[in-house]
C-alpha positions in Angstrom: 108.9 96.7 125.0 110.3 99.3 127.5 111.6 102.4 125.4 115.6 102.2 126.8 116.0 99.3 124.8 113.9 100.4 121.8 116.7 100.8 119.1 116.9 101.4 115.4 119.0 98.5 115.4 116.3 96.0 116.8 114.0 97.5 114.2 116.8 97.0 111.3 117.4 93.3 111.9 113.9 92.7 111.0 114.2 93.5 107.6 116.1 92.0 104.6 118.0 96.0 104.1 117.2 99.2 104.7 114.8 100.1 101.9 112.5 97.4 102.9 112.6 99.2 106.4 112.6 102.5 105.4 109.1 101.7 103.1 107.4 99.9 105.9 107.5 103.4 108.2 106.8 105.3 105.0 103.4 103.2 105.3 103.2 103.1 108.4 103.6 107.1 109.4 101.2 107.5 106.5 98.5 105.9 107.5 98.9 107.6 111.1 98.4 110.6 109.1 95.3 109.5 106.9 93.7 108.4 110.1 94.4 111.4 112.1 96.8 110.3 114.6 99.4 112.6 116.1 102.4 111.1 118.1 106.0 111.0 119.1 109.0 109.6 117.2 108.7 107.1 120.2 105.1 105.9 119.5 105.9 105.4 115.9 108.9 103.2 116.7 106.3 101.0 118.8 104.1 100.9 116.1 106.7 99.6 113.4 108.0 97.5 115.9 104.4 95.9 117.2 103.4 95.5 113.2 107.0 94.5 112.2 106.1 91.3 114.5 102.7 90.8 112.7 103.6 91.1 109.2 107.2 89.3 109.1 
């Protein structure tokens, strides 16, 4: 998914409300962290977008 189009809105209609979202990236930036990853606020949108798609 090209990054211009790469919204918190795209993100947002995934998920039944926002706390559902907001616990998702909680898990998500955390286990970046256990496993040692470093990246930008736009790599961690593609990654709850890409595992968004696989979970839901």
């Amino acid at each position: 998914m090209p990054h211009d189009r790469l919204t918190t809105e795209q993100i947002r209609k995934k998920f039944k409300n926002n706390f559902d979202l907001c616990n998702f990236s909680i898990n998500i930036a955390r286990n970046l962290i256990l496993g040692g990853a470093q990246g930008s606020l736009t790599e961690i949108l593609d990654s709850i977008e890409k595992r968004a798609d696989e979970t839901r």
